[in-house]
C-alpha positions as CSV (number, residue, x, y, z in Angstrom):
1,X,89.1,81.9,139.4
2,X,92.7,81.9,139.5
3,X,93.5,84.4,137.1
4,X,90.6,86.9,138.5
5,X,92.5,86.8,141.8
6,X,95.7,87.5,139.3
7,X,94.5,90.0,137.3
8,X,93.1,91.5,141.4
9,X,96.2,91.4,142.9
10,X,98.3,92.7,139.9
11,X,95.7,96.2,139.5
12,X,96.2,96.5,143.7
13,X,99.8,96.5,143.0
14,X,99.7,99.1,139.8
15,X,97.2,100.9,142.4
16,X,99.7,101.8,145.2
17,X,102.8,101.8,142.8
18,X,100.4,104.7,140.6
19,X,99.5,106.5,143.5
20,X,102.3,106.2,146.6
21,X,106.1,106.0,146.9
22,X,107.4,102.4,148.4
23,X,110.5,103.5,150.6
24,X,112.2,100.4,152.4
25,X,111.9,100.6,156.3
26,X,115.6,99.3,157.7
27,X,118.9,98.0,156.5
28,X,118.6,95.4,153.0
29,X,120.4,92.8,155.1
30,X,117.5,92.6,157.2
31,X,115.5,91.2,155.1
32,X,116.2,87.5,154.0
33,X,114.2,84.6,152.0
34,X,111.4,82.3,153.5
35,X,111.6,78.9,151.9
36,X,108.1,77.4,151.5
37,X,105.9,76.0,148.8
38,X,107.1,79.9,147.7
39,X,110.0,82.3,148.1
40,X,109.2,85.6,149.6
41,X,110.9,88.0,151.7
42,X,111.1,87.4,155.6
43,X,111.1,91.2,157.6
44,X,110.4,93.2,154.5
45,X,109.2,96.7,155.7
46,X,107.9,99.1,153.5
47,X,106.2,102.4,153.9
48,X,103.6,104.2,151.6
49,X,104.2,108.2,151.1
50,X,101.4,109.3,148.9
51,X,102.2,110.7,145.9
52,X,101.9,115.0,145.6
């Protein structure tokens, strides 16, 4: 079960990455680390462009 969700969340990923542009939405030091069972980033804004 695990590595379906995985293997899921890794084609989304290749998905938008294939098809859009990521551009980051603000200043870098914005963003910071949450600390929890994980790391991941704390007021991370992104925005799609689709690709031409």
């Amino acid at each position: 079960m695990k590595s379906e969700t995985f293997t899921r969340v890794a084609r989304v990923g290749a998905t938008l990455t294939k098809n859009f542009d990521l551009e980051r939405v603000g200043a870098s030091e914005d963003v910071s680390e949450l600390f929890g069972f994980t790391m991941s980033p704390a007021n991370l804004r992104v925005r799609l462009n689709a690709r031409a």
